[in-house]
N, C-alpha and C positions, 0 to 999 in steps of 0.2 A: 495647107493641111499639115504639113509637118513641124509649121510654128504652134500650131493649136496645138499638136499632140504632146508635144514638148511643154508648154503651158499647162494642159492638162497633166502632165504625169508631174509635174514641180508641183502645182496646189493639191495633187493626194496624198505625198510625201511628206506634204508642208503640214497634212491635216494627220494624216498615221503618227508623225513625230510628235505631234499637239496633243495627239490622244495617250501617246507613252509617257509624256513627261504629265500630263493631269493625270496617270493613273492612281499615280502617288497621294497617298492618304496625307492631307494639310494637317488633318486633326493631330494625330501621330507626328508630325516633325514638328508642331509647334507646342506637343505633350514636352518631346523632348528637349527641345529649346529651355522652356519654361524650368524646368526640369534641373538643368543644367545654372541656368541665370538665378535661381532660389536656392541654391545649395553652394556652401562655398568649396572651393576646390582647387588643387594647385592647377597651374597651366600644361595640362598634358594632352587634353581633348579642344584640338585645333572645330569645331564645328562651325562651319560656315554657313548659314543663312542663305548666301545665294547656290549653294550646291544641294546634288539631294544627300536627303538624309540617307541614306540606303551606303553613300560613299562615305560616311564619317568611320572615325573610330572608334571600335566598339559595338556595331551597328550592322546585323546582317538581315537582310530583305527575303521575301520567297520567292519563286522564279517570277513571278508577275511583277516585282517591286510594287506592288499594290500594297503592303503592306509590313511593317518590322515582325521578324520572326525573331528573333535572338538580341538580347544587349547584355553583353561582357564590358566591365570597366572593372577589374580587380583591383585592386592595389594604385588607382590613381587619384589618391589623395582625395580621396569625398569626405567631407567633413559636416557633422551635424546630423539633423533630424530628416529622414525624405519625404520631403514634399507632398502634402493630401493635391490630390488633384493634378498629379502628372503621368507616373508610371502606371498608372492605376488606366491611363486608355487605349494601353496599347491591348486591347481586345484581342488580337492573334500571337500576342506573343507567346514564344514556345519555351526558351529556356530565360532566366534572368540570373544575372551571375554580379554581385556586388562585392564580393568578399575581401579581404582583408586591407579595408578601409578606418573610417575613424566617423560610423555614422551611429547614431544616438536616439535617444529615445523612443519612441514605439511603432511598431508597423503599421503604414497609414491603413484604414478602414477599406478602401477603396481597392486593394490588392483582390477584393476578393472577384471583382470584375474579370481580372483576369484567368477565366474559367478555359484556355486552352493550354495552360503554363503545365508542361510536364516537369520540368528540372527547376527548382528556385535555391541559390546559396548564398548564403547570408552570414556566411561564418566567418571568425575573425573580427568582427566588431564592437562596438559599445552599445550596441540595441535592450534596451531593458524594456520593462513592464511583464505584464503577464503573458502566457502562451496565445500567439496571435489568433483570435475567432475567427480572423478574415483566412487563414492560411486552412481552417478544416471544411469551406467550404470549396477549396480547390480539388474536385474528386478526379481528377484528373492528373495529379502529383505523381509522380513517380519518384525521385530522389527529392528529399527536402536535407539542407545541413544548415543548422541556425546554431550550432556547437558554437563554441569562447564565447559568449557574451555575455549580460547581465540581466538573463531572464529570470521573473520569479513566480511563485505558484505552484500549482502544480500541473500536471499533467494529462487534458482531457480525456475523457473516455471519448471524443467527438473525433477521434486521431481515426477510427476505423469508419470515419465515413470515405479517408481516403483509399479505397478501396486496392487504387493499381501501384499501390506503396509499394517500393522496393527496399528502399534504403533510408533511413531517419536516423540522426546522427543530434543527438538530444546535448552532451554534453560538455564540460567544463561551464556548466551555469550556475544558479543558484535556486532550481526545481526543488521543491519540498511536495513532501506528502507521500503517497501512497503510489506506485505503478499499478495502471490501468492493465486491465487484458485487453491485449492488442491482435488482434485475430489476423492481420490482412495478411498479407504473402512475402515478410520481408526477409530477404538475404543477407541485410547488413543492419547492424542495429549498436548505438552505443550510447548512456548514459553517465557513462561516467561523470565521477568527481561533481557531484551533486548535493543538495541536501533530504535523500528521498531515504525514505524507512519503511519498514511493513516487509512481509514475503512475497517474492518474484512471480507472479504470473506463471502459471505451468506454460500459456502460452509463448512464454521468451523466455522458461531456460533453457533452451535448447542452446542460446548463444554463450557463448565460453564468459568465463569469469571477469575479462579484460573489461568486455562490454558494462558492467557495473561496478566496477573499481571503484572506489573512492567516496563509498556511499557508507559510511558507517552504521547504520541503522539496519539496513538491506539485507537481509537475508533468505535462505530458500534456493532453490537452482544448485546452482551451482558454487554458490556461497555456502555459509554453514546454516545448519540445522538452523528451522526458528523456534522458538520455544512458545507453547500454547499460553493463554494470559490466564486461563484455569487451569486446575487438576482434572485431570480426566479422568470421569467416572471407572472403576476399577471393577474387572468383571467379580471375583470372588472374594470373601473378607481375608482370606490368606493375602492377597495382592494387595489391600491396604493394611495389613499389618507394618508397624514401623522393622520387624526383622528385614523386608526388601529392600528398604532405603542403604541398605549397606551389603546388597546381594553381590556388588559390581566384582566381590575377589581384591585383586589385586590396584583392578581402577579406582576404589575407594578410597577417599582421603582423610586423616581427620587433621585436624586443628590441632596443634600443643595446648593451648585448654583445652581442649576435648579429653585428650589421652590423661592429662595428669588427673581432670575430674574423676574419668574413669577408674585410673588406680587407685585414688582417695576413697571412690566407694567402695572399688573391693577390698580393700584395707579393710576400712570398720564394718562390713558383713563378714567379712572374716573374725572378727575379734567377737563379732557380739557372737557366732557358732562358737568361737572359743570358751564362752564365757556361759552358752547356754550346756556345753556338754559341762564345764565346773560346775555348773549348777546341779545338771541334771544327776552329777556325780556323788557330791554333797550331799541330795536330798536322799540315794539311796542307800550310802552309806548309814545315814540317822537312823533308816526305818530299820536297817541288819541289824544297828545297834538295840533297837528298841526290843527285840528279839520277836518281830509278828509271825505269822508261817508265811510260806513263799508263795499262796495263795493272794494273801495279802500286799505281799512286796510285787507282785506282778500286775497287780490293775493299777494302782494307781500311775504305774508308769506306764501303760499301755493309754490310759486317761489321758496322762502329759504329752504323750506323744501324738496324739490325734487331734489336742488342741493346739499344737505347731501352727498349724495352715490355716486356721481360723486365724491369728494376727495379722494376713495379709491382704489387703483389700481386695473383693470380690472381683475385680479385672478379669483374673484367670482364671474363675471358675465355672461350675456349669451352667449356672444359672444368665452370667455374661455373656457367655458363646455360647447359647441359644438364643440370645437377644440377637447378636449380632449377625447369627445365621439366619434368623426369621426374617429380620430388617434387609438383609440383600437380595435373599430369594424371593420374599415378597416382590419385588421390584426390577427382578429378573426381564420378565418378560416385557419390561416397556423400558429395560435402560438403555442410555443411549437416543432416547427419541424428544423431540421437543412439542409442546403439546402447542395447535397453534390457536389462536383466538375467531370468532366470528368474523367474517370480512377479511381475513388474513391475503395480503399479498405478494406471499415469498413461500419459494417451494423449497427451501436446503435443511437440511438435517444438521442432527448435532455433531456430527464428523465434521460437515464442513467448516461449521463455527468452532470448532478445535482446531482447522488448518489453518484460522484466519489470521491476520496481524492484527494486534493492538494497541491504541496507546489510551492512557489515562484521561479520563477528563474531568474526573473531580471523585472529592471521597467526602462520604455525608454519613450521617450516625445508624443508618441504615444498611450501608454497602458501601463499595467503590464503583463507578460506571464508566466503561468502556467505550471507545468508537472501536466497532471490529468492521474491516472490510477484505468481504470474503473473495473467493480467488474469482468468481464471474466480474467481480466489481460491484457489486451490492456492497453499502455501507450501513448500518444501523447500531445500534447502541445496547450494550448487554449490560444493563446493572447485578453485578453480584453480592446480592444479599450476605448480611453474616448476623450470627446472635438468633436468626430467626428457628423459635422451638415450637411447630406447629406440626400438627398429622399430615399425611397425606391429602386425606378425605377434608381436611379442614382449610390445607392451604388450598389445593382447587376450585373450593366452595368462592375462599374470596378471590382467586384470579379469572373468575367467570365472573363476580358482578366488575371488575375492573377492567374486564375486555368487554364490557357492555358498555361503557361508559364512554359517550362521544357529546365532545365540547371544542368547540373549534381552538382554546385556547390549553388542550390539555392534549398531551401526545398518548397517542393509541397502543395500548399495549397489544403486541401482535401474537410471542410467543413466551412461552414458559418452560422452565425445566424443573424438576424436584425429584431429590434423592435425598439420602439419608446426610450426608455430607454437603452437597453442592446444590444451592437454590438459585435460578438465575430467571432475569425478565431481559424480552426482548424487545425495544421499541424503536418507531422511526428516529434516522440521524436528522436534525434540522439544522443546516448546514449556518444560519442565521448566526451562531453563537447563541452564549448563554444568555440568561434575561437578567441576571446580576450584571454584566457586563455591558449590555445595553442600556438598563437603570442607572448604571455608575460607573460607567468607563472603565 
């Protein structure tokens, strides 16, 4: 009886150790293997084949060793592009840490499998292409650093699917375009030295100036003032009078052309009063001579001196400024608002399209047209009319049949503005490029 039992307790040991060492995921150590064999690399990762994976380095297991939770290989000489079809199965992995290596080309597709990866750092390498698609489907991120490398594009609005985002560290890449509003909860945030332009997100400037260094374009936050890409309608005609353009005092600059123009003209308005009082002196002296009575001598100079103000063109008379009073007041009570068309799908006012960034995208005999994107991240295109001399009543007439007008190959005009100074159309941005540019490269 006591040999049996002794038998018996060696084949349950034999079979519990049989069950510890199969618990180990094959798939996963031959991910890694694989992994390891298609990337080239110097000799610093001894991995053996007959040991588990769980004992290599670089390589941490979860209490079950059922599975890899963590792979750290910083700094040991990985070289190249990584592997589509390796790293991509380790299904439970929690952090992955590659960073300042010498790997290349683009993040494989297959990362996005790894849906329990809270930590991913990538930084320090030579990884280019665009912002990885596979990385906004990890909503489970918590720190992402993909900073020094050779990304391009720009910068998804798809960043706040990662919800439990703490820390995203974007820069020293080659990001262009616009910063997105990025709503999620992060603590740590830095773009730097980039090629991005437009104004910062009310949602991130809260972060100090460090965090956008090196963006020349970038303005807003904490950077400097951005400047609208129109004139902003001005509440009273005193406020567009050109006297405010030099209200500043002291801040005021002019030009050495400016100043010397200026004294050359008051020079010869000076000379010609010099030259109008000789006149005016001359003519009355003839008339004493002629000996009229002083009845006489008093109207006709009282004549000349009331038609002074008639040589100077009606700008500043009254008939001007009651134009120019009529023309604001009328239009009082709807400045400031953009009218929007039938079917319209955007609810922001003309403030916000005054805070928006913009850059140029072409100038035509009609206007120049804008991409403006405003601070939610709505992007659309503002063409600013110029030359155009139409009524009110007339311009609204034709931007109702031109917001009626749907053709699959003709962009929707959504909104409109009109004042007396500033005519503007609102329509979708279509991100495609221009049609000259696809006609003809």
């Amino acid at each position: 009886m006591g040999a049996i039992s002794l038998v018996l307790s060696c084949f349950v040991s034999i079979l519990l150790l049989t069950e510890r060492v199969s618990s180990e995921s094959l798939e996963e150590k031959q991910a890694l293997l694989a992994f390891l064999e298609r990337i080239p690399h110097e000799n610093r990762l001894q991995w053996n084949d007959s040991d588990s994976a769980c004992n290599w380095v670089g390589v941490e297991c979860n209490s079950d060793r059922s599975s890899v939770y963590s792979l750290r290989l910083p700094g040991t000489g990985l070289v190249g592009q990584i592997p589509s079809g390796t790293l991509g199965k380790l299904s439970q992995l929690r952090v992955l840490s590659l960073r300042s290596n010498r790997l290349s080309g683009q993040i494989p597709p297959d990362f996005k499998n790894l849906t329990h990866l809270r930590s991913l750092y990538l930084q320090h390498n030579e990884l280019s292409g665009e912002f990885p698609a596979s990385i906004t489907q990890l909503t489970g991120l918590v720190r992402l650093d993909i900073s020094s490398n050779n990304l391009t594009g720009s910068i998804p609005f798809a960043v706040n699917n990662l919800t439990l985002l703490t820390g995203l560290f974007l820069g020293n890449n080659r990001f262009s375009g616009n910063l997105p509003s990025i709503t999620v909860g992060l603590t740590d945030f830095n773009v730097s030295v980039n090629n991005l332009n437009g104004s910062i997100p009310s949602s991130l400037s809260k972060f100090p100036a460090a965090s956008f260094a090196g963006n020349v374009n970038l303005c807003g936050g904490p950077l400097r003032p951005c400047k609208s890409f129109f004139i902003s309608p001005s509440p009273s005609p005193d406020a567009d009078s050109p006297p405010s353009r030099f209200s500043g005092g002291k801040k005021s600059k002019l030009s050495t052309a400016a100043i010397i123009a200026i004294s050359v003209a008051s020079a010869l308005v000076g000379l010609l009063l010099l030259a109008l009082v000789f006149f005016l002196c001359l003519t009355r002296r003839k008339r004493r001579g002629g000996g009229g009575s002083r009845t006489k001598q008093t109207k006709p100079a009282e004549t000349t001196t009331r038609n002074v103000p008639e040589a100077i063109p009606p700008a500043g008379g009254a008939s001007s400024s009651k134009d120019v009073t009529t023309g604001t007041s009328s239009g009082m009570g709807e400045r400031n608002r953009l009218v929007f068309t039938e079917g319209g799908v955007y609810s922001f006012d003309l403030e916000d399209l005054l805070r928006a960034s913009a850059e140029v995208l072409g100038k035509g005999s009609v206007g120049t047209s804008y991409k403006a994107v405003l601070e939610e991240g709505t992007t659309v295109v503002v063409k600013r009319l110029k030359d155009v001399a139409a009524s009110k009543k007339e311009f609204e007439s034709q931007m109702e049949v031109v917001g009626k007008t749907k053709h699959p190959n003709v962009v929707p005009l959504r909104a409109y503005y009109y004042s007396k100074d500033e005519k503007l159309l609102v329509f979708d941005f279509m991100p495609s490029g221009s049609l000259s540019a696809l006609l003809h490269g």
